[in-house]
mmCIF entry with sequence, helices, sheets and N, C-alpha, C, O atoms, coordinates in Angstrom:
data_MODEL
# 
_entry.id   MODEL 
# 
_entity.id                         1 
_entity.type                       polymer 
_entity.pdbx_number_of_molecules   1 
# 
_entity_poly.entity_id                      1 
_entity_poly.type                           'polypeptide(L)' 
_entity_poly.nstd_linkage                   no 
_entity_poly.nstd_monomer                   no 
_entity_poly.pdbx_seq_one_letter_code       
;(UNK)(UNK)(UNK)(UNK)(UNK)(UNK)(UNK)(UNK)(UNK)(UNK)(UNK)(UNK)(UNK)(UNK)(UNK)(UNK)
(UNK)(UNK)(UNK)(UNK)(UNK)(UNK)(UNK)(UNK)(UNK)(UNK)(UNK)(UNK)(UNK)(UNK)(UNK)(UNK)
(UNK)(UNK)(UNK)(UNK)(UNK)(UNK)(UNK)(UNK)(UNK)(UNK)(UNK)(UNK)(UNK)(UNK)(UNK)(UNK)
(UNK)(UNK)(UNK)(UNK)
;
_entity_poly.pdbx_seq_one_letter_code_can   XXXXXXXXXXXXXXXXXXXXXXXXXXXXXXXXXXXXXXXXXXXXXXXXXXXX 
_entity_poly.pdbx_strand_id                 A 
# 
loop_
_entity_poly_seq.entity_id 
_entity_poly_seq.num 
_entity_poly_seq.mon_id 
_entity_poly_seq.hetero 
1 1  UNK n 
1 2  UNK n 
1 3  UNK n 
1 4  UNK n 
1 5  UNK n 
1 6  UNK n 
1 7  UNK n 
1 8  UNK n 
1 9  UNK n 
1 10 UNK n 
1 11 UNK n 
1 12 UNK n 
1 13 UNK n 
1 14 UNK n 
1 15 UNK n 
1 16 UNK n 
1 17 UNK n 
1 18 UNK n 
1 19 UNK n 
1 20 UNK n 
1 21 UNK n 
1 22 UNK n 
1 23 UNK n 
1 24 UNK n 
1 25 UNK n 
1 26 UNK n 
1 27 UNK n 
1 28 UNK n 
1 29 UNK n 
1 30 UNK n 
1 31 UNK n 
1 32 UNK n 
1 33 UNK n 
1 34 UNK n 
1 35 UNK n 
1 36 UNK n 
1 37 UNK n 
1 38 UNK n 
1 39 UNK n 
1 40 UNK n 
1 41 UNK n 
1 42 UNK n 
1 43 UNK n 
1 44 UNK n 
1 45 UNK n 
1 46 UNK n 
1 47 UNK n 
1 48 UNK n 
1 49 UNK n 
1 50 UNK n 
1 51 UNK n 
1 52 UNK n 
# 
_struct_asym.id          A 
_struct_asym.entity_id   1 
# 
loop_
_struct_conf.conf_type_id 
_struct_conf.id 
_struct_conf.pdbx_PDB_helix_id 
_struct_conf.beg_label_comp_id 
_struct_conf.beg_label_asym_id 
_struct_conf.beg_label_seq_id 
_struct_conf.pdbx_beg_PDB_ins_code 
_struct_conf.end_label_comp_id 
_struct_conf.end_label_asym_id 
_struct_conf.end_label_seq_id 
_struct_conf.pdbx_end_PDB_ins_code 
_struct_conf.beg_auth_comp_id 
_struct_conf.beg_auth_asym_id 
_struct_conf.beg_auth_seq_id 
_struct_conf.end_auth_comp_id 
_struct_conf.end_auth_asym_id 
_struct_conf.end_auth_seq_id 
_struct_conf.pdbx_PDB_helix_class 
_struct_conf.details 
_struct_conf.pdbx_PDB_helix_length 
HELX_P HELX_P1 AA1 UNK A 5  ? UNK A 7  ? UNK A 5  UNK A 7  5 ? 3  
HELX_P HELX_P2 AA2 UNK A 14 ? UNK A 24 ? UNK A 14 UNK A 24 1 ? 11 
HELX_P HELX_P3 AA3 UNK A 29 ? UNK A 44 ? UNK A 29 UNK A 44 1 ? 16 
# 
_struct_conf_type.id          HELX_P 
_struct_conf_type.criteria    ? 
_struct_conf_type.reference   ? 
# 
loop_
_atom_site.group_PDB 
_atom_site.id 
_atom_site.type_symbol 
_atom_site.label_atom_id 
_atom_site.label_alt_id 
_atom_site.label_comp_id 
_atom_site.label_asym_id 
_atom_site.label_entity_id 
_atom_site.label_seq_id 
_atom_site.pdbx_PDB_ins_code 
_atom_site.Cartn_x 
_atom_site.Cartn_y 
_atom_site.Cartn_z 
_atom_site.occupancy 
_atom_site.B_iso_or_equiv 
_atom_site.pdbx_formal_charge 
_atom_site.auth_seq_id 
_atom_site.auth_comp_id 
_atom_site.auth_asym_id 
_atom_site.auth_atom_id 
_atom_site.pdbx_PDB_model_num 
ATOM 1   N N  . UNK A 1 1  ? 118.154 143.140 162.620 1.00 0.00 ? 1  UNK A N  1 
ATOM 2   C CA . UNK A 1 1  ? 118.119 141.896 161.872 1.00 0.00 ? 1  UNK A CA 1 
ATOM 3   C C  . UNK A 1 1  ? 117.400 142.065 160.543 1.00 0.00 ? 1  UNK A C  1 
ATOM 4   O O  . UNK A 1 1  ? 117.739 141.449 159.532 1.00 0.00 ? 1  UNK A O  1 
ATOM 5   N N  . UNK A 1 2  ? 116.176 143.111 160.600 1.00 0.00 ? 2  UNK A N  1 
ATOM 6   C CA . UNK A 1 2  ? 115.739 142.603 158.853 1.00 0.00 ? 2  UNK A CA 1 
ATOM 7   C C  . UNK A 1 2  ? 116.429 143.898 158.100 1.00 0.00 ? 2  UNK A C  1 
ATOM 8   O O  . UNK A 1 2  ? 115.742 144.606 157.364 1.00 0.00 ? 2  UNK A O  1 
ATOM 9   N N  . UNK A 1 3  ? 118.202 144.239 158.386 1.00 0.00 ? 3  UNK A N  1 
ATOM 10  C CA . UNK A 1 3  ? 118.614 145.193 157.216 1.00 0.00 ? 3  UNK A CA 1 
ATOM 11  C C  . UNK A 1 3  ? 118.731 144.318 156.320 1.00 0.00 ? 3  UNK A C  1 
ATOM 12  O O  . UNK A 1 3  ? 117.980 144.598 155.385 1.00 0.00 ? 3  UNK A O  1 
ATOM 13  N N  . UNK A 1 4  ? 119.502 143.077 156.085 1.00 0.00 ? 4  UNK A N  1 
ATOM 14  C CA . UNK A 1 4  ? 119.604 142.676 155.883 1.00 0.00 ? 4  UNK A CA 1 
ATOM 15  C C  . UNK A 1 4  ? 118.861 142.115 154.282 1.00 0.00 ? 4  UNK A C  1 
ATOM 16  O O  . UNK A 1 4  ? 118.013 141.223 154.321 1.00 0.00 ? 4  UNK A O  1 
ATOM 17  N N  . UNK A 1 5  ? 119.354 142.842 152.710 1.00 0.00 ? 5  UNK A N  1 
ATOM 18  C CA . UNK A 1 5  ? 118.823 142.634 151.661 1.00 0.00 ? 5  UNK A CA 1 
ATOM 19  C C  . UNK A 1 5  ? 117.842 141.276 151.401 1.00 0.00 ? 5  UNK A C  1 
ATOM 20  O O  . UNK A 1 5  ? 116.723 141.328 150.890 1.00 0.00 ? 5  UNK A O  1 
ATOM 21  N N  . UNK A 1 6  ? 118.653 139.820 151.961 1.00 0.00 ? 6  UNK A N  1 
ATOM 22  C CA . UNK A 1 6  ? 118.481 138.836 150.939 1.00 0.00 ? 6  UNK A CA 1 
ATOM 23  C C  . UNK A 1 6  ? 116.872 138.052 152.445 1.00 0.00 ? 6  UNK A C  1 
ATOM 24  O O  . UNK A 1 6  ? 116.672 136.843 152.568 1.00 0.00 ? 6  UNK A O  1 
ATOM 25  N N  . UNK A 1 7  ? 116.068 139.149 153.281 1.00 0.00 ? 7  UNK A N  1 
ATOM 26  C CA . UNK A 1 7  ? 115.181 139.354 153.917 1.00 0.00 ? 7  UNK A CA 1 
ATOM 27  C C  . UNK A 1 7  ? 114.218 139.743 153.097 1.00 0.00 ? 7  UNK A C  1 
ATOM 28  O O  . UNK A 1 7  ? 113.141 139.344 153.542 1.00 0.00 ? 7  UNK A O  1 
ATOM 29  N N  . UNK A 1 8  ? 114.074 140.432 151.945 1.00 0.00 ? 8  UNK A N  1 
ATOM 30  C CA . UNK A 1 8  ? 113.236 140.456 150.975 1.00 0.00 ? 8  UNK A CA 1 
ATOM 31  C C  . UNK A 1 8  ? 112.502 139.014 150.498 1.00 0.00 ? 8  UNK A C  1 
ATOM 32  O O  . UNK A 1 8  ? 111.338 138.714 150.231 1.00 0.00 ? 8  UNK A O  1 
ATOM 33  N N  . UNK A 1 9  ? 113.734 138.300 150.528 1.00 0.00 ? 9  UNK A N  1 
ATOM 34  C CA . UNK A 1 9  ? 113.081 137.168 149.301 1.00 0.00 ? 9  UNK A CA 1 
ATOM 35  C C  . UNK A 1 9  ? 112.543 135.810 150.783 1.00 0.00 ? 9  UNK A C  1 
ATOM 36  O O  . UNK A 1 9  ? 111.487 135.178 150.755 1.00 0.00 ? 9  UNK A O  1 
ATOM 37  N N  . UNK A 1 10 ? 113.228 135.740 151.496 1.00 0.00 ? 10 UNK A N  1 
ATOM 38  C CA . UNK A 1 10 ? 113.259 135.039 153.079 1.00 0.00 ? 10 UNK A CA 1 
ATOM 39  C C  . UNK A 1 10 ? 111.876 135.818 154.058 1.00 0.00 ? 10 UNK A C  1 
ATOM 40  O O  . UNK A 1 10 ? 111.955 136.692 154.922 1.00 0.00 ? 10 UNK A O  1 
ATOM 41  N N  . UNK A 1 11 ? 110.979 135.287 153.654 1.00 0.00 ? 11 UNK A N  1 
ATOM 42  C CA . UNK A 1 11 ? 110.073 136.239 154.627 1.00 0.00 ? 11 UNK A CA 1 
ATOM 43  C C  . UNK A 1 11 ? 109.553 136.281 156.129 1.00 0.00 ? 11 UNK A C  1 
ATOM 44  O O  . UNK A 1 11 ? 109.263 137.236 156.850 1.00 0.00 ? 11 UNK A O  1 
ATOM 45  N N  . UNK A 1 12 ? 109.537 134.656 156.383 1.00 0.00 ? 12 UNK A N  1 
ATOM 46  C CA . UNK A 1 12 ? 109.089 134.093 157.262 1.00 0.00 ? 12 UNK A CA 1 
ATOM 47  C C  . UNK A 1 12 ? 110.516 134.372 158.175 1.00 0.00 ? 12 UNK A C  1 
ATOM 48  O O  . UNK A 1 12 ? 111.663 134.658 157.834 1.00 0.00 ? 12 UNK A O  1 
ATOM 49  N N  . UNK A 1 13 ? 109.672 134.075 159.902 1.00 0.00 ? 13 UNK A N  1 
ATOM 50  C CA . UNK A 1 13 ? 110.350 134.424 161.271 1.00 0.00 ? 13 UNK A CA 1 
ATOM 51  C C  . UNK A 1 13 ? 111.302 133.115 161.005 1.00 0.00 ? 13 UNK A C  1 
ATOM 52  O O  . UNK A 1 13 ? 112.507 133.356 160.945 1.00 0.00 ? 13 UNK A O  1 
ATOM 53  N N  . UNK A 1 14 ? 110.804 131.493 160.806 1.00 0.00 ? 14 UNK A N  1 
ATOM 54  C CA . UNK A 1 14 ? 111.849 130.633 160.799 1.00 0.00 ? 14 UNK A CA 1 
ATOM 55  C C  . UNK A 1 14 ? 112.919 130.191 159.723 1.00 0.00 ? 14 UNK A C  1 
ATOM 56  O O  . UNK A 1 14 ? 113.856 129.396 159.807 1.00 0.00 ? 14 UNK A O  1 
ATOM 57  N N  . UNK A 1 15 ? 112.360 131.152 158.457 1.00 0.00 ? 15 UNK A N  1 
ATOM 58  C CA . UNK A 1 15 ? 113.309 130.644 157.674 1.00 0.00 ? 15 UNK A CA 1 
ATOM 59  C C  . UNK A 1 15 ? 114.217 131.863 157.312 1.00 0.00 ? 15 UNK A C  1 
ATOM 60  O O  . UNK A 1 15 ? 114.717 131.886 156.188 1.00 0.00 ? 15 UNK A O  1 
ATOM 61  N N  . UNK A 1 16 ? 114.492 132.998 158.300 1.00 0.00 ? 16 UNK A N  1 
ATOM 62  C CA . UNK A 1 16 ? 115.502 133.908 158.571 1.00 0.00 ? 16 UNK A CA 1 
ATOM 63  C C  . UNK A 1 16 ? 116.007 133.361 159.466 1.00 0.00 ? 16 UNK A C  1 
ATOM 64  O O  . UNK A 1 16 ? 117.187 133.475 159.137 1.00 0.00 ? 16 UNK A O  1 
ATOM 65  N N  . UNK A 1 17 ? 116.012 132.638 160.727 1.00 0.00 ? 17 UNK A N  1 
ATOM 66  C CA . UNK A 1 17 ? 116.603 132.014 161.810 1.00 0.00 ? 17 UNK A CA 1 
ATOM 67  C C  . UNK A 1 17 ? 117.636 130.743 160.995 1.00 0.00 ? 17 UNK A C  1 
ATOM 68  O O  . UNK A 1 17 ? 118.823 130.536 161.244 1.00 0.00 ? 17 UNK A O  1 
ATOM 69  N N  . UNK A 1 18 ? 116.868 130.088 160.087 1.00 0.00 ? 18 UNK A N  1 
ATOM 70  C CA . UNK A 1 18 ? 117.870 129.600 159.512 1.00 0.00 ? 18 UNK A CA 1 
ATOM 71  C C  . UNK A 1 18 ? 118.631 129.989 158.973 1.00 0.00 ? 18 UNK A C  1 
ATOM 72  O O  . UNK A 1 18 ? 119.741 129.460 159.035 1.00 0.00 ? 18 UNK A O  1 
ATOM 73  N N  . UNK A 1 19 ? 118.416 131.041 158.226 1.00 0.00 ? 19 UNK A N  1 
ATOM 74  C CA . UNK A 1 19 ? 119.344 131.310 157.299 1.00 0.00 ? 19 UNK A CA 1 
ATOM 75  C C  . UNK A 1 19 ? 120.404 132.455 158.036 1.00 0.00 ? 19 UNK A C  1 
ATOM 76  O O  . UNK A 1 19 ? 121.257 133.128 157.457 1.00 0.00 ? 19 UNK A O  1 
ATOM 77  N N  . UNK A 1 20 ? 120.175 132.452 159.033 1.00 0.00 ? 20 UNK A N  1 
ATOM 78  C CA . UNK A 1 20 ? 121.455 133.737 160.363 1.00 0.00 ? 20 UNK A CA 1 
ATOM 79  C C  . UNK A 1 20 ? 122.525 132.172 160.246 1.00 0.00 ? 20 UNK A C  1 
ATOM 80  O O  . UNK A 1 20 ? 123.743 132.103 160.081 1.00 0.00 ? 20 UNK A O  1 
ATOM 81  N N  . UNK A 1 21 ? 121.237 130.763 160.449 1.00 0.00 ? 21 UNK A N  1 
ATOM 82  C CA . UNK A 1 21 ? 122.229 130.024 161.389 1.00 0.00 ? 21 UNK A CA 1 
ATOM 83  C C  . UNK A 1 21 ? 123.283 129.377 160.415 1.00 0.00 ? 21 UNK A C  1 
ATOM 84  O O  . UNK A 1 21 ? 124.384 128.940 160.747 1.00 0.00 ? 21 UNK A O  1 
ATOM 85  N N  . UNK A 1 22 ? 122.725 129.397 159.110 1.00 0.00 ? 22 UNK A N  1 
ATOM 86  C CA . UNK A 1 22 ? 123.291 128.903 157.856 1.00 0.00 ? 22 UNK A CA 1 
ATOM 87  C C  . UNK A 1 22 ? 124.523 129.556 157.271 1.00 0.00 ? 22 UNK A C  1 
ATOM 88  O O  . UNK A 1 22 ? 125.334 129.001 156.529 1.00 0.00 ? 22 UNK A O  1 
ATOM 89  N N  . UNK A 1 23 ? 124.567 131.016 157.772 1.00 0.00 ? 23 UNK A N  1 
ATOM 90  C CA . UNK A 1 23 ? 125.138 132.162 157.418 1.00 0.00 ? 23 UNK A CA 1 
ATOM 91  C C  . UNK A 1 23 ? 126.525 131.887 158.152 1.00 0.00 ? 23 UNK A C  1 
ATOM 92  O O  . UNK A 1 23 ? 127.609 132.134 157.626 1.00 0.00 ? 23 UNK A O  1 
ATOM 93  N N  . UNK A 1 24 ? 126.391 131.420 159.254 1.00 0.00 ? 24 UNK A N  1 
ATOM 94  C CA . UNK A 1 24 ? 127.674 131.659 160.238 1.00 0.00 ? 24 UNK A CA 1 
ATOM 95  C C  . UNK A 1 24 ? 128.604 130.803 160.330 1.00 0.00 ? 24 UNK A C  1 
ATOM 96  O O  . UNK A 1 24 ? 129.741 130.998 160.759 1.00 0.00 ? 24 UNK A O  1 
ATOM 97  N N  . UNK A 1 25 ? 127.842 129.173 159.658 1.00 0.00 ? 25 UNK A N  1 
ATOM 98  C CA . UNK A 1 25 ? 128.728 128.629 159.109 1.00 0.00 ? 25 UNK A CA 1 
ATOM 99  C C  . UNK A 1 25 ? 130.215 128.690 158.065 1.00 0.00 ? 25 UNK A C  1 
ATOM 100 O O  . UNK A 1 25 ? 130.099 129.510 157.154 1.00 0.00 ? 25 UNK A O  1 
ATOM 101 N N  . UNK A 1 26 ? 131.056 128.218 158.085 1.00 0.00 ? 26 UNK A N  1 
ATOM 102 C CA . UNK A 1 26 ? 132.368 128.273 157.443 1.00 0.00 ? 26 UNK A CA 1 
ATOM 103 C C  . UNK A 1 26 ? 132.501 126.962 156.476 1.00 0.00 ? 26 UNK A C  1 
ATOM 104 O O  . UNK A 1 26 ? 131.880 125.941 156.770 1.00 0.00 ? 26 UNK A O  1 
ATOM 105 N N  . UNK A 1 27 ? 133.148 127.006 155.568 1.00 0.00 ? 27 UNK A N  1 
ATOM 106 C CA . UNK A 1 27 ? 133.404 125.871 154.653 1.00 0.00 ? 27 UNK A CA 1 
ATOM 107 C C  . UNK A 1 27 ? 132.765 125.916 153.247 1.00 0.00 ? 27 UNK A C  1 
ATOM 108 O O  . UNK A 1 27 ? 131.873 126.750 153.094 1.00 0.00 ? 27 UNK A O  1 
ATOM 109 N N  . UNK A 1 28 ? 133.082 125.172 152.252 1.00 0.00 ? 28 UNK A N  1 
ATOM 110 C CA . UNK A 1 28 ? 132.687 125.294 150.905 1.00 0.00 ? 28 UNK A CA 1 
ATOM 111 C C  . UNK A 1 28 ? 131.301 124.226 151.356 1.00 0.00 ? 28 UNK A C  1 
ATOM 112 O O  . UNK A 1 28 ? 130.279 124.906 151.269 1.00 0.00 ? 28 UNK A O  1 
ATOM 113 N N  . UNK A 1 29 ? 131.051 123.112 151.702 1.00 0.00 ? 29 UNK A N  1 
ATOM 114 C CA . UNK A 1 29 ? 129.800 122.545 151.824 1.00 0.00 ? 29 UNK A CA 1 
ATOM 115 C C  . UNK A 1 29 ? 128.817 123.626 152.306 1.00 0.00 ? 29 UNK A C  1 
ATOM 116 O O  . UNK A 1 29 ? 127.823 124.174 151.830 1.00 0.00 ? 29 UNK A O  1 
ATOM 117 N N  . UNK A 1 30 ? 129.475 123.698 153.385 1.00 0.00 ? 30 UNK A N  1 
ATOM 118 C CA . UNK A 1 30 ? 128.133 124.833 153.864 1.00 0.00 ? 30 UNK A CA 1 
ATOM 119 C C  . UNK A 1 30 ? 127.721 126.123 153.576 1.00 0.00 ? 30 UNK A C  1 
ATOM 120 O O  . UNK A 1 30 ? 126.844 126.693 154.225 1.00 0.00 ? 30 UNK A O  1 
ATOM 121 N N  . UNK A 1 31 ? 128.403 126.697 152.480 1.00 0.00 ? 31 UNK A N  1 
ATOM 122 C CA . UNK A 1 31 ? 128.740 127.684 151.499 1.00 0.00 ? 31 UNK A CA 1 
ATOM 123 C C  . UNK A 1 31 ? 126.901 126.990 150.578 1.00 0.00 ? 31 UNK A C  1 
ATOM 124 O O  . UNK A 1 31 ? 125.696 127.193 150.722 1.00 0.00 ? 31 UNK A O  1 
ATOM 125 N N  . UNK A 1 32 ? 127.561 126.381 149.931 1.00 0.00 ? 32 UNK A N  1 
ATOM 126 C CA . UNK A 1 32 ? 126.693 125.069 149.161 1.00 0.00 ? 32 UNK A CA 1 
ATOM 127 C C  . UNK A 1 32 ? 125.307 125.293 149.267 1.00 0.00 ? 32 UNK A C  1 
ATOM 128 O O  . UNK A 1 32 ? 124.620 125.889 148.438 1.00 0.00 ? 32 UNK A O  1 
ATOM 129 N N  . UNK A 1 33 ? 124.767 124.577 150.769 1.00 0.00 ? 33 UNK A N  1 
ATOM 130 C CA . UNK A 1 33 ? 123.792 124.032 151.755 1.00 0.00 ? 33 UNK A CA 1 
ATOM 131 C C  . UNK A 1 33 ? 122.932 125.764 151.873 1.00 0.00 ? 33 UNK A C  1 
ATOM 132 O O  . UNK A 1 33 ? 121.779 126.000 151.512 1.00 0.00 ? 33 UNK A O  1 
ATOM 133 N N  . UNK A 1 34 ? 123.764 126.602 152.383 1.00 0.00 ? 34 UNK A N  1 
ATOM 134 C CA . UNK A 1 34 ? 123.027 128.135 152.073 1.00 0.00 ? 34 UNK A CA 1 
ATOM 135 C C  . UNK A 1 34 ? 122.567 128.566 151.047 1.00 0.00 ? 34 UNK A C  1 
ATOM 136 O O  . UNK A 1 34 ? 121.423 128.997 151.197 1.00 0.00 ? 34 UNK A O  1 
ATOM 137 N N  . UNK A 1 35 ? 123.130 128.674 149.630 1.00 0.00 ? 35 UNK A N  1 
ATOM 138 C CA . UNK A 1 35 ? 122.502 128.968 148.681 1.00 0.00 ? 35 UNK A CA 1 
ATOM 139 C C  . UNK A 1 35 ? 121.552 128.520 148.388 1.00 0.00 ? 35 UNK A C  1 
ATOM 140 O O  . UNK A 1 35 ? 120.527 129.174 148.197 1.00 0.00 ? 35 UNK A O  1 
ATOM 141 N N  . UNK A 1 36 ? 121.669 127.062 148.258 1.00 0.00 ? 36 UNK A N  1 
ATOM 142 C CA . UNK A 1 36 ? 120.314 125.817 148.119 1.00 0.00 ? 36 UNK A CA 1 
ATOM 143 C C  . UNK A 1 36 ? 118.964 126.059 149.014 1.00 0.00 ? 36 UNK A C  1 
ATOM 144 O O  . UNK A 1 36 ? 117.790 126.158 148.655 1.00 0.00 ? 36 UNK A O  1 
ATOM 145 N N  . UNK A 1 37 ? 119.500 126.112 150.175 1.00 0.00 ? 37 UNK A N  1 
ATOM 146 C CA . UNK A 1 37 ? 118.503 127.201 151.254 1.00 0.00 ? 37 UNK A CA 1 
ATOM 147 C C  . UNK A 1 37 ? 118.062 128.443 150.562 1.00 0.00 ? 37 UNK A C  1 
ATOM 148 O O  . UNK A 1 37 ? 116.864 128.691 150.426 1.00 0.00 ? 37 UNK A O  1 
ATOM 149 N N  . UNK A 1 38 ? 118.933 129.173 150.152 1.00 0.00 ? 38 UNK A N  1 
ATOM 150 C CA . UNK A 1 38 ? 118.171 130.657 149.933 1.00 0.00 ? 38 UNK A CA 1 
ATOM 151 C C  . UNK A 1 38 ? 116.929 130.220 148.959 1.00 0.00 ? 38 UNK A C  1 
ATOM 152 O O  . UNK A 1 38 ? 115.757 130.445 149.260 1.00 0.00 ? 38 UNK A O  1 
ATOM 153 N N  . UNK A 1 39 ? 117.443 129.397 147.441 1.00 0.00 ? 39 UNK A N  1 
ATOM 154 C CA . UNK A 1 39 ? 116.894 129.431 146.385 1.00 0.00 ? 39 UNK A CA 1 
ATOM 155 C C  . UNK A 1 39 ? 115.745 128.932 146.737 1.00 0.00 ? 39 UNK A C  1 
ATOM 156 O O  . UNK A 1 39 ? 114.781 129.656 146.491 1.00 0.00 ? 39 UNK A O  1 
ATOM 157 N N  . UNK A 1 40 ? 115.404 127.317 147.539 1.00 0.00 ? 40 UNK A N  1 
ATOM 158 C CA . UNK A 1 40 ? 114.145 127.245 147.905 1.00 0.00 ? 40 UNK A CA 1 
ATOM 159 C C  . UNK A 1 40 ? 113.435 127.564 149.075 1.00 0.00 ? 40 UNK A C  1 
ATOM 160 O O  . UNK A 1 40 ? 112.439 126.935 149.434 1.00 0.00 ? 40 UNK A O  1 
ATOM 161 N N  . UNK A 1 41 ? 114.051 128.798 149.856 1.00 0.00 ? 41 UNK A N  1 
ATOM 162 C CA . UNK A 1 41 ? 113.579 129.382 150.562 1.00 0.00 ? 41 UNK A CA 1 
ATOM 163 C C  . UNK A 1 41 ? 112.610 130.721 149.845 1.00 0.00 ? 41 UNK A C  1 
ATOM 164 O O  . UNK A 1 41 ? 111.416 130.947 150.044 1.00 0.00 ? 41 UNK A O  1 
ATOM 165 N N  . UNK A 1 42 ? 113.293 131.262 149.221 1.00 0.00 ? 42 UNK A N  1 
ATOM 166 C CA . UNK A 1 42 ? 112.698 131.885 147.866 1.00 0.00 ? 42 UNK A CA 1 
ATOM 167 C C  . UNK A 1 42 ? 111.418 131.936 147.306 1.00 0.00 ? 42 UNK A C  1 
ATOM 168 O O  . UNK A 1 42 ? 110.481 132.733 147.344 1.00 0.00 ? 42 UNK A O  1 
ATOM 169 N N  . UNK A 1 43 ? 111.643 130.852 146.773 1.00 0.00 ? 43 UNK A N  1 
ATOM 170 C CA . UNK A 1 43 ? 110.631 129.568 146.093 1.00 0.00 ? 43 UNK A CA 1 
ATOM 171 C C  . UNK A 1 43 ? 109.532 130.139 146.993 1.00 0.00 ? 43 UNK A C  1 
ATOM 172 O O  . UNK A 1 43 ? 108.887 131.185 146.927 1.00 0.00 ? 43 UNK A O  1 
ATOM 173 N N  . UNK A 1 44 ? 109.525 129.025 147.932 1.00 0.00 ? 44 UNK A N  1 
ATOM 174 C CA . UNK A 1 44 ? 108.512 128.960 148.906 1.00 0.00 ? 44 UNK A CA 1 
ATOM 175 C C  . UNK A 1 44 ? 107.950 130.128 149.485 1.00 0.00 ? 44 UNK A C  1 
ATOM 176 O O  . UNK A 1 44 ? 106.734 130.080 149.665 1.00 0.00 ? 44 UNK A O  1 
ATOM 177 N N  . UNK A 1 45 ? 108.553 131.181 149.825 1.00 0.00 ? 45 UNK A N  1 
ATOM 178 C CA . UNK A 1 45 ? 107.896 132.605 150.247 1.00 0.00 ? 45 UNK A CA 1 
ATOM 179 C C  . UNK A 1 45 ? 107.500 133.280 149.289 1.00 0.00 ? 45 UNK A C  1 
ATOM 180 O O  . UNK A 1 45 ? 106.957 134.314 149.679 1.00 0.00 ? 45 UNK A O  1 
ATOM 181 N N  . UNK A 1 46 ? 107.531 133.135 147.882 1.00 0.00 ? 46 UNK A N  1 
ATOM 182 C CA . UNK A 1 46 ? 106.970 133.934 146.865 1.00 0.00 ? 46 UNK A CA 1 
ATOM 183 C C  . UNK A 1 46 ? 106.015 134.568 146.908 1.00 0.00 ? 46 UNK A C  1 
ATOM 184 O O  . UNK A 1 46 ? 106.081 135.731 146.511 1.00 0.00 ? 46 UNK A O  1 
ATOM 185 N N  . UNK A 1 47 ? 104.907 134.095 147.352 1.00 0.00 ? 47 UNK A N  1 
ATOM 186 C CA . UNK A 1 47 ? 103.316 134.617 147.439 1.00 0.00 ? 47 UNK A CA 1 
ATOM 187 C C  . UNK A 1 47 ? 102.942 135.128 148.998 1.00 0.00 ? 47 UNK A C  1 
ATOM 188 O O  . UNK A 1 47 ? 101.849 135.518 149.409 1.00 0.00 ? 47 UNK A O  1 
ATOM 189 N N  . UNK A 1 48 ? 104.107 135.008 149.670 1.00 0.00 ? 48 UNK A N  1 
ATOM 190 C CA . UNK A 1 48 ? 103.776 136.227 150.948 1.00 0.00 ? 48 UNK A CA 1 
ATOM 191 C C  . UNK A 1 48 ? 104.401 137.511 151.165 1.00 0.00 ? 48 UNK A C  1 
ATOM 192 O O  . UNK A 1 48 ? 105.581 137.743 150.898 1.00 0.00 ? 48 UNK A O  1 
ATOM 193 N N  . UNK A 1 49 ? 103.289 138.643 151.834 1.00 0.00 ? 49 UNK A N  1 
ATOM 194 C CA . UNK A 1 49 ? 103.851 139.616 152.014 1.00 0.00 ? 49 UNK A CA 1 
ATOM 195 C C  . UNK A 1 49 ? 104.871 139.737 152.866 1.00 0.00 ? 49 UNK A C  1 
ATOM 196 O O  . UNK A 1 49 ? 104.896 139.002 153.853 1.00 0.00 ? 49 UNK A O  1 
ATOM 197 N N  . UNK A 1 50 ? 105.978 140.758 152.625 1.00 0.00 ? 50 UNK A N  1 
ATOM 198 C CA . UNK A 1 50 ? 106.822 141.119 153.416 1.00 0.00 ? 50 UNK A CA 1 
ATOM 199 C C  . UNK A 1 50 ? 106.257 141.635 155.111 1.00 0.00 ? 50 UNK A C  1 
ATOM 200 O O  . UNK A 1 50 ? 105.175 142.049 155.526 1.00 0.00 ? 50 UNK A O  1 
ATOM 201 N N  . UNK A 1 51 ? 107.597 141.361 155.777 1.00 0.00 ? 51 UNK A N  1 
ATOM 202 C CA . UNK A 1 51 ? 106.987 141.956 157.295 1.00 0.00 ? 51 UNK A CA 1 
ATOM 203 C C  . UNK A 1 51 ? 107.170 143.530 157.504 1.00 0.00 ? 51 UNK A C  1 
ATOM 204 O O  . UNK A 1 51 ? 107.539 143.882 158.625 1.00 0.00 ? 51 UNK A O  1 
ATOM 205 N N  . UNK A 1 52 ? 106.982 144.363 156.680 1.00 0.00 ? 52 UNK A N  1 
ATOM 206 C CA . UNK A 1 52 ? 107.337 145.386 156.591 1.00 0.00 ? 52 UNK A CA 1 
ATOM 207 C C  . UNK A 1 52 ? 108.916 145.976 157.426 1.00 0.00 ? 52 UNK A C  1 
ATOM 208 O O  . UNK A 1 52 ? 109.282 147.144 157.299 1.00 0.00 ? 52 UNK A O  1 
# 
């Protein structure tokens, strides 16, 4: 689970669980709803270290 590149910027245990669950979704909304996720998922993990 953490090969996964865009695990760099996503640091935390729950906001990779979202974003698997965000991922598996289908459709242009939920296409949407993920990015918006990544960007302030992003955001918000900025100032923590990675889990190695």
């Amino acid at each position: 689970m953490d090969k996964n590149p865009i695990f760099s910027l996503i640091k935390t245990e729950c906001g990779r669980a979202k974003y698997e669950m965000l991922a598996s979704k289908k459709g242009i909304f939920n296409r949407i709803r993920l990015y918006w996720f990544i960007v302030f998922a992003a955001i918000e993990d900025w100032n923590l270290k990675a889990d190695a």
